[in-house]
N, C-alpha and C positions, 0 to 999 in steps of 0.2 A: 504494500500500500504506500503511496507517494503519500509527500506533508500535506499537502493541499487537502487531500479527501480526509487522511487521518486527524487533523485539524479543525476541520467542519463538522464531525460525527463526535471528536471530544467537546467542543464548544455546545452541540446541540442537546449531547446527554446530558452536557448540567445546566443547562438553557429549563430542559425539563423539569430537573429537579426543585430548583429554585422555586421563589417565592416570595413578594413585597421586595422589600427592602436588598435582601440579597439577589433579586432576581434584575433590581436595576441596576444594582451595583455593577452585575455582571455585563450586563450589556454597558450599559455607557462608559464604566471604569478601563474596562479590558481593551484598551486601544492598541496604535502600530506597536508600540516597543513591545508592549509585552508578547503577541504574536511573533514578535523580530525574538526574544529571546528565545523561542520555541524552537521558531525556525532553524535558524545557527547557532546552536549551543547545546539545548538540551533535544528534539530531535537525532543530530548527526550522532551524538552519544551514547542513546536509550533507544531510537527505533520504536518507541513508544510513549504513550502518557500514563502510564499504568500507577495509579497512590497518587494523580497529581489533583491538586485542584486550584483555579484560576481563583481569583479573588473572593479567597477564602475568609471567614467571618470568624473574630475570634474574641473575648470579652476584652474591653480595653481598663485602663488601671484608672479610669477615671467612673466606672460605675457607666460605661454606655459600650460602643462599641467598631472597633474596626476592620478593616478588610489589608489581607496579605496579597499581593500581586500571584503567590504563586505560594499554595502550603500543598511538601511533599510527606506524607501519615502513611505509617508503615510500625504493626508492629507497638515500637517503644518507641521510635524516631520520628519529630516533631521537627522539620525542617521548613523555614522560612525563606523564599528565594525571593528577591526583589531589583526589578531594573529601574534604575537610577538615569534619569534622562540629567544633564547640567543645566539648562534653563532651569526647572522646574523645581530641582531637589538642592540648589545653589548659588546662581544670581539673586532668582526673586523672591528668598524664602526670607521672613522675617527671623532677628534673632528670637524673640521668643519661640516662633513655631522650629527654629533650629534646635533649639534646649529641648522644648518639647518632643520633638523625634526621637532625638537620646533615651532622652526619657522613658519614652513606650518601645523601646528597644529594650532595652534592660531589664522591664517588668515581663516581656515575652523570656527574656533569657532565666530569669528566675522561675518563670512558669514553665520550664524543662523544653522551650524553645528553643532548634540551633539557627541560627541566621547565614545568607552567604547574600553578598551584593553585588550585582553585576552595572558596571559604565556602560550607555550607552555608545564610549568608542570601542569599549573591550566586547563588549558584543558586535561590532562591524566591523573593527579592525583585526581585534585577536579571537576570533570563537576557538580556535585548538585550545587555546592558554584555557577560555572558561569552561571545557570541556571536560578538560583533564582536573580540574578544580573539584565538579562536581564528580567525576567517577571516583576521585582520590575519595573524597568526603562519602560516594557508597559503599568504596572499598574499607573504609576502615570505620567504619557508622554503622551498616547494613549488612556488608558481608564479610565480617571477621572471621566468619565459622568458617571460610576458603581459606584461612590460615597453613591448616594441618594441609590442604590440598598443597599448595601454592612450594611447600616445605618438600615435599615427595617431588618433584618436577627437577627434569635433566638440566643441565645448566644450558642447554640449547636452545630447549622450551622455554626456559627463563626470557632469553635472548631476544627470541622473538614474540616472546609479550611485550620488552620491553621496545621492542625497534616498531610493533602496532601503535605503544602509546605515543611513541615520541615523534615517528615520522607523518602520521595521518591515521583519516578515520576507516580508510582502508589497506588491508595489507594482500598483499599478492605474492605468488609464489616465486617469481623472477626476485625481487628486492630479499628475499631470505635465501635464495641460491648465492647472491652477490653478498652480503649482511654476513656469514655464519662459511664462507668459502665451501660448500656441499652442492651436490646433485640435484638435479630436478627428481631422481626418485625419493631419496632422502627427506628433500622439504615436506614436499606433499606426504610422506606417511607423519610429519610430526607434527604439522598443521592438523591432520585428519585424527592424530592421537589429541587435540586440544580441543578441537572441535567436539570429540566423544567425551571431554569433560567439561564441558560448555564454558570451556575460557576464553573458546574463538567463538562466534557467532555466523553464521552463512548469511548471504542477502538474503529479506524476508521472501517467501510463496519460490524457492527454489530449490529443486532437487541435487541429493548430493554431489550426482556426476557432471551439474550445469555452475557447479561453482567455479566463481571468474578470482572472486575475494571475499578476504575476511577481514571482520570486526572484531577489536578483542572485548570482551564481554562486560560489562557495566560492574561486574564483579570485581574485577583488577584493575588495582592501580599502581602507580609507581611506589607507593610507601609500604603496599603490600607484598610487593616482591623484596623488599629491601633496599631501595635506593635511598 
């Protein structure tokens, strides 16, 4: 499924869900950026929107209440993701409404909230960088328990988890024949042994023998191999 359709059918399921207040919220609040983070950032990384939800409603520390650009619930994990346009969140903000964002930051942080903030140039200019931000943060937040996995792994396979995250969002058989100096039979059987431990990902709706590239899996991150 491309972003465009996967996009329009996550928007619309919680189009449905909603109701008054959070149901305008959703429409009028959710504008370009936060779609643009979707887009180039967390899309290229997840392949999905699976625990995500768009301007999410949360009680606020003043006795009323406000909305999260993007809360990720999972579990024990209470993640806050927010894009940060410069006009909006820093020229024209007053100093009190600047204390006061602090503010209500820190009372989410006490309320077992994690927060990550994304620039509207680091989301146009850099999305690898915010990409790898946010897999680090599910690698060691969400999937710790890939620890013992990640531990048993040849230092090869190491290699090219680590050459998926740092070179792009796709990895190819050619750039690990040249990366690790081995065979085209070679890669492919230790791509296809990562693949059977879901640390590589295949392109969505694609049979095994039609794989061109791989993803490596929202699972791993650089802190979790050891870097």
């Amino acid at each position: 499924m491309d972003f465009e359709t996967a996009y329009t059918h996550f928007l619309e399921r919680h189009k449905k869900a909603r109701r008054g207040e959070s149901l305008r919220r959703l429409v009028e609040g959710h504008g370009h950026g936060e779609k643009l983070l979707l887009e180039n950032v967390w899309w290229p990384a997840f392949q999905n929107f699976d625990n995500l939800y768009p301007e999410h409603e949360v009680s606020d520390f003043k006795d009323g209440i406000r909305f999260l650009d993007y809360a990720f619930l999972l579990d024990h994990v209470m993640l806050d993701i927010e894009f940060n346009g410069f006009n909006s969140h820093a020229k024209d903000i007053s100093r009190t409404k600047f204390s006061d964002n602090l503010m209500r930051q820190n009372h989410l942080i006490l309320d077992g909230w994690k927060v990550l903030r994304f620039s509207f140039d680091d989301v146009v200019e850099r999305p690898r960088m915010c990409q790898q931000i946010l897999q680090q943060f599910m690698g060691r937040w969400v999937y710790g328990k890939n620890t013992d996995q990640i531990v048993r792994l040849s230092a090869e396979e190491r290699d090219i988890l680590r050459l998926g995250l740092r070179r792009s969002s796709k990895l190819v058989v050619s750039e690990v024949c040249t990366h690790l100096h081995i065979g085209d039979k070679k890669a492919r059987k230790l791509l296809h042994g990562l693949l059977d431990q879901n640390l590589l990902l295949p392109p969505t709706n694609i049979q095994p023998q039609q794989i061109k590239f791989y993803r490596v899996s929202p699972s791993v991150s650089l802190d979790l191999l050891g870097i």
